[in-house]
C-alpha positions, 0 to 999 in steps of 0.5 A: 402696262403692268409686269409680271415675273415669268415663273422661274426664268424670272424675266419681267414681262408686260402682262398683255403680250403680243401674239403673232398668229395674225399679223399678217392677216388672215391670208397675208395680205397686209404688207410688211411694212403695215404689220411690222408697225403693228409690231412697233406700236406694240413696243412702244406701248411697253409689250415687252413679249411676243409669241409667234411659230414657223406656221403662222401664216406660213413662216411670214409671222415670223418675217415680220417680227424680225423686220420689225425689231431691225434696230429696236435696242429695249429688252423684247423677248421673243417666243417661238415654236418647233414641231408645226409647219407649214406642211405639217408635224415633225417632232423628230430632233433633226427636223425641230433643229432644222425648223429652229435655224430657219426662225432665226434667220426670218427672226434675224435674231442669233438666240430666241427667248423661248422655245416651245413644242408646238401643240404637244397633243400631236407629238404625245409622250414619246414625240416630246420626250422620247430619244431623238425627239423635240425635248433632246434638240431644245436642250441642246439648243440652250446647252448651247445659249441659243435658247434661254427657255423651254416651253410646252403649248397644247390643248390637252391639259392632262399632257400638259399637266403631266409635262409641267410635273416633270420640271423640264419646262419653263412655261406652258401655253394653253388656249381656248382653256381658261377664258370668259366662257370657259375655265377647265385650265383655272383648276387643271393646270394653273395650280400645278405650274404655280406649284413648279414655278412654271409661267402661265401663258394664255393663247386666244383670249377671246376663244378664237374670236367667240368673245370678239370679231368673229362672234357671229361667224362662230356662232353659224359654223359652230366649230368643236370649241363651241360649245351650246354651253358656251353659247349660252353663256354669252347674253350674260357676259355682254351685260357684265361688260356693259355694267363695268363699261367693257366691250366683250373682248375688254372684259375678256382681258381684263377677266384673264389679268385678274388671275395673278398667276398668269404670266402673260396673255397674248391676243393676237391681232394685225391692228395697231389700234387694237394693241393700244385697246388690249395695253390699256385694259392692263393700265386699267382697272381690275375686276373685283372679285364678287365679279370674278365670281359671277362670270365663273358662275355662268 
């Protein structure tokens, strides 16, 4: 595994997190025992960061991360979220704090790492910023050591811009932004956090599962973040990937790792032997540039 500095908090980060939106399964099925084991492969490989929200499958996510790390004593640093939940949005200061002490006690932790506004687009300007708000609750919440970090997620880039320009976050989270099919968040937002020493994180790298598992379920329901353009671009990375020796979702990886200023990129998964694929495209090979170029030129 390969490290990164995590812009201004300036902790050292495996470049291939773990994410938690799937672990356990797409409908809970997998027991904890399985998907606490996902999560200890995941250390023992040298992943160092993992991300997961109360509404991952419906607060179990987090359950399992916190059976999971009972006796782990290496550094791991933990990301969570406030704003989302199982039954639905709610960004007011007494709500953020109320979901903020329920994941400490599914994460059995007595700090998290990072705290994050869960999809930001939703709260907009006054849900994250205004008085009595999520913002006002998370500085409480590090004024008093029981977060270390604060961190902005979303899918509206110029909210996101406009958040980073602000200096009050430590990192922000994308996703569906910056990947093999798409690169929108690469000139959008990248610059403007590297410029505020704000860490870059990068949620579903394959694009929900476009340039991995779910590529042929996708491709028949066509959801919003499919887009023809997309679509067509997809012969052309499989022929990339096969020249350099990847699978689609490896060259997807291994596309976001060779962005320097990316924090950390965390795909999600329940599977053990995919955590062991995803660390050894960080111990791997980087793409050169002329096929950085060439992907982007699709």
């Amino acid at each position: 595994m390969r490290y990164r500095r995590f812009g201004r908090l300036g902790w050292r980060v495996g470049e291939v997190g773990l994410g938690g939106a799937w672990l356990g399964g797409r409908r809970n099925e997998v027991p904890i025992d399985a998907a606490a084991e996902t999560v200890r492969t995941a250390l023992e490989l040298g992943v160092n960061y993992i991300d997961t929200a109360p509404v991952y499958g419906n607060y179990y996510s987090e359950r399992i991360i916190g059976h999971a790390l009972e006796g782990w004593r290496k550094e791991v640093f933990i990301a969570t979220k406030v704003g989302r939940l199982p039954d639905g949005f709610d960004y007011s200061k007494d709500r953020v704090w109320r979901s903020f002490e329920g994941s400490l006690k599914r994460l059995r932790r007595d700090h998290v790492d990072l705290l994050q506004i869960h999809e930001s687009e939703v709260a907009g300007w006054e849900g994250i910023f205004g008085r009595g708000k999520a913002l006002e609750a998370m500085k409480e919440m590090r004024d008093q050591g029981l977060v270390r970090g604060i961190g902005i997620t979303g899918a509206d880039l110029d909210l996101l811009a406009r958040a980073v320009e602000t200096g009050e976050f430590d990192s922000v989270l994308t996703y569906n932004k910056y990947d093999l099919v798409t690169q929108e968040a690469k000139h959008k937002l990248v610059p403007l956090a590297q410029e505020h020493d704000v860490a870059v994180i990068l949620g579903s790298p394959l694009h929900m599962g476009l340039l991995g598992d779910r590529k042929e379920e996708l491709l028949r329901e066509r959801p919003s973040y499919v887009t023809e353009n997309m679509v067509r671009k997809l012969d052309r990375l499989e022929e990339v990937a096969k020249e350099f020796g990847d699978s689609l979702a490896q060259l997807a990886l291994r596309y976001l790792l060779s962005d320097p200023r990316v924090s950390v990129v965390i795909p999600a998964t329940h599977r053990p032997e995919r955590v062991a694929e995803n660390v050894a495209v960080s111990e791997g090979p980087r793409l050169p540039e002329e096929l950085v170029r060439k992907i982007e030129s699709f």
